[in-house]
FIKOLMAR-393079 format. One record per residue (C-alpha): x, y, z. Coordinates in pm, whole numbers, padded with zeros to 5 digits, always signed. Last residue first. Example, Ala and Ser with C-alpha at 12.3 -4.5 7.8 and 13.67 -1.06 7.14 Angstrom:
<rs>
+01367-00106+00714
+01230-00450+00780
</rs>
This chain:
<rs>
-10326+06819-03859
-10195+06526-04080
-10199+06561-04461
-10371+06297-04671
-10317+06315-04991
-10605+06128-05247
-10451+05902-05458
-10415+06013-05880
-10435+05708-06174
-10169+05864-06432
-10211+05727-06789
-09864+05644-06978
-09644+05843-07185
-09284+05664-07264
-09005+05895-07138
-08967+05727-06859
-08858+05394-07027
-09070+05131-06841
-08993+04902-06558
-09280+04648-06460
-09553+04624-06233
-09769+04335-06362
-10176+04308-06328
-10268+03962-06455
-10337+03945-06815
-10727+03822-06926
-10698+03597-07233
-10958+03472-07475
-11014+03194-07683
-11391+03161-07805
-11275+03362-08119
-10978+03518-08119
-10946+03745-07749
-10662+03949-07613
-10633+04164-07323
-10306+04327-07151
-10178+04481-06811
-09937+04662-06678
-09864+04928-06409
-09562+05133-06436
-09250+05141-06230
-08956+05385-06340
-08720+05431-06595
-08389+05638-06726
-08212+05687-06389
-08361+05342-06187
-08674+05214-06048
-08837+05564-05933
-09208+05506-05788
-09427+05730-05835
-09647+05477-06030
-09741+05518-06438
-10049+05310-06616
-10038+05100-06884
-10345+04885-06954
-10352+04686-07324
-10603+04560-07605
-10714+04303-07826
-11000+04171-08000
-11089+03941-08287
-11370+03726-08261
-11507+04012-07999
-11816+04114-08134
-11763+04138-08520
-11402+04306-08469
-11185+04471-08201
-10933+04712-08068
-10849+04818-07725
-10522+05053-07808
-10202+04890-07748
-09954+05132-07866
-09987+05491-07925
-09714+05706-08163
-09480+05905-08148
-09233+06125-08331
-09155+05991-08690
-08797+06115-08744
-08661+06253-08423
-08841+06014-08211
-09081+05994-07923
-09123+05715-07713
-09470+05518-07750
-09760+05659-07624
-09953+05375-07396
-10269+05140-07436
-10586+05262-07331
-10739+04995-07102
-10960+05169-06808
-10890+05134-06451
-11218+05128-06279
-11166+05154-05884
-11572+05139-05756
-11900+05316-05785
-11914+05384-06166
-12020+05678-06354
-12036+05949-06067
-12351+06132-05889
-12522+05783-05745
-12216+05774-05499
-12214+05419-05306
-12084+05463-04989
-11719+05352-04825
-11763+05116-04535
-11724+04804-04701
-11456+04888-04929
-11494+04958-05276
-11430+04677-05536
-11150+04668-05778
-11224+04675-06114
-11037+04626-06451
-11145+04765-06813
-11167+04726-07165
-11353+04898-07466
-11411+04766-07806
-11414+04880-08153
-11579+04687-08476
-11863+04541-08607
-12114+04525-08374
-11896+04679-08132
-11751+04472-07796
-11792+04653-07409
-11620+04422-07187
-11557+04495-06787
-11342+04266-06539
-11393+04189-06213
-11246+04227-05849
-10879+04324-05993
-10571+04128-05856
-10389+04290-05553
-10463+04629-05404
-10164+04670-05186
-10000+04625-05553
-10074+04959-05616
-10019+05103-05319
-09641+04952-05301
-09608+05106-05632
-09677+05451-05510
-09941+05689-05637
-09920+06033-05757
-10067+06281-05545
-10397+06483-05475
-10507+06717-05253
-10170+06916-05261
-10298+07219-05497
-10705+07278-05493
-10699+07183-05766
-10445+06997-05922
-10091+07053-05947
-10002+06777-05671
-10110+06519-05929
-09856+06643-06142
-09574+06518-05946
-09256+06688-06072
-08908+06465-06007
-08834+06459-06379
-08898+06316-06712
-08872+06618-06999
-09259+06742-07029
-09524+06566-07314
-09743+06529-07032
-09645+06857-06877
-09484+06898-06544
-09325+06537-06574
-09295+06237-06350
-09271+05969-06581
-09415+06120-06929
-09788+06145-06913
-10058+05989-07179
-10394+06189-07132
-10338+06591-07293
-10034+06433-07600
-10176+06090-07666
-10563+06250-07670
-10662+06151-08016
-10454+05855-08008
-10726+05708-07761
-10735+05747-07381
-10934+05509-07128
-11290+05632-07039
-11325+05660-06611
-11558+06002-06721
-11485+06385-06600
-11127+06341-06677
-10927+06494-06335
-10811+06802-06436
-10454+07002-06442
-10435+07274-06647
-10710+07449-06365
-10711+07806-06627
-10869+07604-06860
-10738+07615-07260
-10390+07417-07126
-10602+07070-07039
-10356+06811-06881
-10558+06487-06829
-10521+06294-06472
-10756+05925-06509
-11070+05916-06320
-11219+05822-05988
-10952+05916-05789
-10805+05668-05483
-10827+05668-05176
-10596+05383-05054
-10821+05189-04698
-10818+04898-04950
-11025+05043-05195
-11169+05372-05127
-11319+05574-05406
-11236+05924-05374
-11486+06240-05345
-11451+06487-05570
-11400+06837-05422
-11576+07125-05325
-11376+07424-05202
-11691+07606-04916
-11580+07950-04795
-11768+08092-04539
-11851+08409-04433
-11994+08646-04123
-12049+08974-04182
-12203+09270-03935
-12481+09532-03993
-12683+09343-03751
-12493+09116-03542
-12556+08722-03550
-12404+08512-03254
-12185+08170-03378
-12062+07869-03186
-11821+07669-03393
-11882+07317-03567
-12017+07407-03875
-12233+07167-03930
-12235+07063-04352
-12534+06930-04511
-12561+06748-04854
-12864+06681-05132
-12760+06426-05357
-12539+06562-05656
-12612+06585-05989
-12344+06547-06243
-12459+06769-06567
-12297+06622-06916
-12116+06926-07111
-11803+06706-07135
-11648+06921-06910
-11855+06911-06643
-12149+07094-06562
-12178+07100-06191
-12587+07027-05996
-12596+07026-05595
-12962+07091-05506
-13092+07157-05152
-12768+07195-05035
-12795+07274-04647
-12509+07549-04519
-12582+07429-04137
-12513+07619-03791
-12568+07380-03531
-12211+07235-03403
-12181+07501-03147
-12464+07698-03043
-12606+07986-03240
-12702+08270-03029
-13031+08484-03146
-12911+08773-03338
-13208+08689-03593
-13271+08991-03854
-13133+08797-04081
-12979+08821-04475
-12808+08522-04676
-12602+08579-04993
-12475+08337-05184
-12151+08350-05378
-12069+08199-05702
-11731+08017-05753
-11646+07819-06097
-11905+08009-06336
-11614+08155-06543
-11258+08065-06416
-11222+08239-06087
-11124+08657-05963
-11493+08710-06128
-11668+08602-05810
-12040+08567-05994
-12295+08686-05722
-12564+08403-05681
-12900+08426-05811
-12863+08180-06105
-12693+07964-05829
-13019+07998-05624
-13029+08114-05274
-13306+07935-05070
-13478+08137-04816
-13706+08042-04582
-13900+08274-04360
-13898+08298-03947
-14098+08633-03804
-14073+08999-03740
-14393+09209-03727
-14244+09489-03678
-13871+09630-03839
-13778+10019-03736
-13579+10253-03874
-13861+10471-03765
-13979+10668-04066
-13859+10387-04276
-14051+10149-04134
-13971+09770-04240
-14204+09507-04178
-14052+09206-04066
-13734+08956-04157
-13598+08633-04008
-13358+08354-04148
-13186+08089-03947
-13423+07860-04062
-13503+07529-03911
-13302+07223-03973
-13483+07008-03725
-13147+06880-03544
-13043+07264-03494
-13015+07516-03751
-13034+07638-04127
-12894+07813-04405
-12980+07733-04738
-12864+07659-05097
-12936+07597-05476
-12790+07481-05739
-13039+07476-06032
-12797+07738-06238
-12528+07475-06270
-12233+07551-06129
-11896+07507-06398
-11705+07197-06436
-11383+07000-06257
-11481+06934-05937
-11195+07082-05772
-11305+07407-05922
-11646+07407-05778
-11620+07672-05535
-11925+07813-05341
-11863+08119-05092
-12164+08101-04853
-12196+08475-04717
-12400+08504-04395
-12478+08898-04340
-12707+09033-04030
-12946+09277-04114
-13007+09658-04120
-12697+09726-04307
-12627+10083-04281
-12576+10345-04593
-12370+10641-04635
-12540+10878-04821
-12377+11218-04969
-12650+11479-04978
-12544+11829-05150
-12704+12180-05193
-12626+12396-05497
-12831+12721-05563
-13010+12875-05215
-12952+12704-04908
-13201+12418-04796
-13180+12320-04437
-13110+11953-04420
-13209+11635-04233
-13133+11273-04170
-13145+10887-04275
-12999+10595-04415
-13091+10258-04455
-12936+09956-04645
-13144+09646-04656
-12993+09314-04818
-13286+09084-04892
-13335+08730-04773
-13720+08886-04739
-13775+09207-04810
-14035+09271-05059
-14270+08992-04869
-14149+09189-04519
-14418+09518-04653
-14228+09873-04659
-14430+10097-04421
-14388+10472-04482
-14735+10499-04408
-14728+10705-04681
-14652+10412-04935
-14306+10391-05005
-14227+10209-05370
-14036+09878-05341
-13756+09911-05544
-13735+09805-05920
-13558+09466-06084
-13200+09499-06102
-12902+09670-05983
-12932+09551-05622
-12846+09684-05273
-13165+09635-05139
-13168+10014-05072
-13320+10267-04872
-13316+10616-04831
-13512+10874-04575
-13517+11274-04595
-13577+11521-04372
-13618+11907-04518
-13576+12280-04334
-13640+12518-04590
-13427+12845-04672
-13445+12710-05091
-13757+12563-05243
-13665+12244-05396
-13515+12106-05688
-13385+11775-05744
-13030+11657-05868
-12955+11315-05949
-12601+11236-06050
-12612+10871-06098
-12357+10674-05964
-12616+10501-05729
-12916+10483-05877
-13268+10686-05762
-13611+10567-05722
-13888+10852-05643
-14062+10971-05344
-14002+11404-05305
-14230+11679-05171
-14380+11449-04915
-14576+11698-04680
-14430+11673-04280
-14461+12053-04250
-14136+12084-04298
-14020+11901-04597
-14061+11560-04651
-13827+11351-04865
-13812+10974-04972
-13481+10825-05155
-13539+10452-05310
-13231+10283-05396
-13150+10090-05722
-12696+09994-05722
-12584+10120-06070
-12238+10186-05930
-12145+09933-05634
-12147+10105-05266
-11794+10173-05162
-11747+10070-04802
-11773+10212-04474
-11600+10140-04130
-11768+10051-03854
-11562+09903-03455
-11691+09672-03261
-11594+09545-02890
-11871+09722-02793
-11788+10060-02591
-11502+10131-02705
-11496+10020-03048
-11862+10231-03069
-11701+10524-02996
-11383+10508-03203
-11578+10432-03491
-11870+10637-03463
-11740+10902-03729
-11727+10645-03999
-11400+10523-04153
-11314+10666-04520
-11333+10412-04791
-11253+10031-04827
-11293+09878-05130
-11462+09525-05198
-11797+09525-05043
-12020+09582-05302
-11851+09400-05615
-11812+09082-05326
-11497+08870-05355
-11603+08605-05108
-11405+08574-04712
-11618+08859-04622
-11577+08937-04203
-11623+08684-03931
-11544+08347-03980
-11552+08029-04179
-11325+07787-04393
-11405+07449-04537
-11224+07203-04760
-11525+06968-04922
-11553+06662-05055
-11837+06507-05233
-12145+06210-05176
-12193+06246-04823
-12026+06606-04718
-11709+06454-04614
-11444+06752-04474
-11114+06808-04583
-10913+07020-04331
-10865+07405-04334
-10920+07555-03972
-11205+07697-03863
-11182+08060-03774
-11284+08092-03416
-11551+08372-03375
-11634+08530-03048
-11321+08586-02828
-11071+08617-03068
-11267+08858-03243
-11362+09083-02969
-10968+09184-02919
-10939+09188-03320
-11211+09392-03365
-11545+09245-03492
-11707+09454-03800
-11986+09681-03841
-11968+09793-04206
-12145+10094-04311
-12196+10178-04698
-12034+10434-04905
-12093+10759-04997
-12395+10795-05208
-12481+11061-05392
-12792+11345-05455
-12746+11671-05599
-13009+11900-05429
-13050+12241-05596
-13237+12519-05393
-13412+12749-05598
-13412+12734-06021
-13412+13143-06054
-13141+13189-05777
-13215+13448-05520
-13032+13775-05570
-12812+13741-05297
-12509+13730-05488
-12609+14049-05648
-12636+14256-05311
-12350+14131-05225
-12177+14285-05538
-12342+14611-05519
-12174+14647-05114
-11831+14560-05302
-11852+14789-05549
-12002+15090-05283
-11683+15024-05060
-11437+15009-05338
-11615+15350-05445
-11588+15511-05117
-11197+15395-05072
-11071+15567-05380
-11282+15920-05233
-11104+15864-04921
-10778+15817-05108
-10852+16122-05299
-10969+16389-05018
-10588+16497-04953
-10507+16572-05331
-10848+16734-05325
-10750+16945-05064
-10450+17068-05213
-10577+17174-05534
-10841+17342-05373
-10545+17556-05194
-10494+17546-04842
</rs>
């Protein structure tokens, strides 16, 4: 064979030596050991929810059904049961389920699933490496891409914890790895833990978080109040006739995952501390947050939300203070750490109660800048011409100023169907008024106003103006035209202390009298000098397109 030849037949093998040798170099190069070592980038996952299935649920938890509940002094509708009722940033969005799932559905009647942990959230992330030397105790936030180096083909454990807040600093780790209960207390603690073998170049920790305590949210809605929380409210959860906490907390070691040292504390959530539920008006619904280490049983008609200060802003920017309130929760409950359990607590305004009618303590006012339109006035005032279009209501209209129909408006306000218009027959069920009320100017202006007592077994309420019925005089708009529009009527007016004064009470009932009008309420004042005349209550037949005030009863729905 020629040389020629043979080389011909040698090529391939010689092709295949040199692939060989490239690919043997390039190993080599990629395990040249990275300058920086072993990169950790640090993130969290998610956190892990332990929640009742539905089998378990049924069993253990009996969600209360909606009915309006007295809390002394205010009105309440009031829903509980397991899993967030409350729009919380950290628990909103559901993510992958955890690996124990299935396991621990089986075996306990529970299954976890894990949720996204809010971005900004403080944790503290602690590492040793293999001969137990801390190479790594700093605080880290959630979101953040943290990366730390450390030497790469090392075995490492790590430990992270969290309070889930964005504020304020975490407790540092001392090397007892002992975090002391004062730091802890009513706190939410997230703990995670595990081990790595460093590679060379990128390594990567993604945390998922467990709740170490028990979760009681208190959902608090003012809305059918009519203001805003004040930043004094403030709330806690108790038990039994003494009203002892329901709160525990100990020592936390994050080496162990233990607590020691566990014992009762006290924690009052204030509103200023509360979590802000954004889907509401602006400070309308706040949520506090109670943590427990407790998984003692809770028996039946012993688990208390305890107001220790009820303050709302109303609209007027005057703060109504409440007197301090309890609510029982009538259903047996059993803590379970890394579980939820929440309640939802509407407060409304309590009625006055005048022959067994409940009636509401102010006059229906249409407001279209709040997202609740439809208010009750936050004083028993009468209207002036300033407010003929947001406090005088056509008969049965959707809008004060509306085309007369077969709308109640009092249904519109919140929380819808509480209220409702009332009925002729109710009104005159009531009778004459008690007494009268006279407020005369120096010079000039005067106010007017009926009262009916409350009954006998209906409480005085120190947080409102007036303890009984006050129906104010503020005269009525007059039907609108096409060349001057309209105009109010019978506004209280007087001079030099009552020599002159006079005034008028128009109010609307539900009740239809014919196509084109329907039955108002009716009264009048007049005084000249030592002559004076209080008008007996009349329930006349008015032009339905004539605004008068609205005076709202409470509904009552049977269960």
């Amino acid at each position: 064979m020629s040389l020629k030849n043979i080389l011909k037949e040698l090529k391939p093998l010689f092709m295949l030596g040199i692939a060989v040798a490239f690919v043997s170099c390039s190993s080599k190069d990629e395990q040249i050991p990275s300058p920086k070592g072993a990169i950790l980038n640090v993130g969290v996952k998610g956190i892990e929810e332990v929640v009742l299935t539905k089998a378990a649920a049924s069993s253990r938890i009996n969600t209360a059904a909606q009915q309006i509940v007295s809390l002394g002094d205010v009105d309440a509708l009031i829903e509980a049961g397991e899993g967030s009722l409350a729009a919380v940033p950290q628990t909103s969005t559901a993510i992958q389920t955890a690996e124990n799932a299935t396991s621990k559905a089986a075996t306990s009647g529970l299954r976890a699933a894990s949720s996204v942990m809010d971005t900004g959230v403080k944790f503290r992330l602690v590492i040793y490496d293999d001969t137990n030397a801390l190479v790594y105790n700093e605080e880290v936030t959630s979101g953040v891409n943290q990366q730390i180096q450390l030497v790469a083909y090392k075995p490492y454990t790590w430990y992270a914890v969290s309070l889930n807040e964005k504020n304020g600093s975490m407790p540092n780790v001392p090397s007892s790895g002992i975090i002391a209960r004062s730091s802890l207390e009513n706190k939410d603690v997230l703990y995670a833990s595990g081990s790595f073998d460093a590679i060379d170049g990128a390594n990567y920790l993604d945390i998922i978080f467990k709740r170490m305590t028990s979760r009681i949210q208190a959902r608090l809605n003012v809305r059918g109040l009519f203001g805003t929380i004040e930043n004094s409210t403030s709330m806690s959860l108790v038990k039994g006739s003494s009203n002892a906490t329901v709160l525990q907390m100990g020592d936390f070691n994050i080496l162990t995952g233990q607590f020691t040292n566990v014992v009762d504390v006290n924690g009052a959530v204030l509103a200023s501390a509360m979590v802000e539920d954004t889907s509401n008006p602006a400070g309308t619904v706040k949520v506090a947050n109670f943590f427990t280490l407790n998984t003692s049983a809770i028996a039946a008609n012993s688990l208390k939300i305890k107001f220790n200060s009820l303050k709302v802003t109303l609209d007027d920017a005057r703060v109504r203070t409440f007197n301090a309130n309890t609510y029982t929760f009538p259903d047996a409950y059993t803590p379970t750490i890394g579980s939820t359990y929440a309640v939802n607590i509407r407060l409304i305004e309590s009625p006055v109660k005048v022959k067994g009618i409940l009636w509401a303590r102010s006059n229906l006012i249409y407001d279209p800048s709040h997202t609740d339109k439809y208010r009750l006035k936050s004083n028993p005032g009468g209207s002036t011409a300033a407010t003929k279009d947001t406090e005088f209501w056509n008969w049965k209209s959707a809008t004060p100023t509306g085309t007369s129909g077969n709308i109640d408006p009092c249904l519109s306000v919140y929380p819808a169907n509480t209220w409702r218009m009332s009925t002729k027959q109710e009104w005159e069920s009531i009778g004459q008024p008690d007494d009268k009320k006279e407020i005369l100017g120096l010079l000039w202006g005067a106010q007017y106003a009926y009262l009916w007592y409350r009954d006998s077994d209906n409480p005085e309420n120190t947080a409102y103006d007036d303890n009984e019925l006050v129906l104010s005089f503020g005269g009525y708009r007059t039907k609108a035209s096409s060349f001057g529009g309209s105009s109010v009527s019978g506004s209280p007016a007087g001079i030099l202390l009552g020599a002159y004064a006079t005034g008028e009470c128009h109010y609307w009932t539900s009740t239809n009298a014919d196509t084109n009008n329907g039955y108002a309420v009716k009264s009048s004042f007049s005084r000249l000098a030592w002559l004076f005349s209080w008008g007996s209550v009349t329930y006349p037949s008015a032009d339905k397109m004539e605004g008068r005030n609205i005076r709202c009863v409470r509904q009552i729905v049977n269960n």
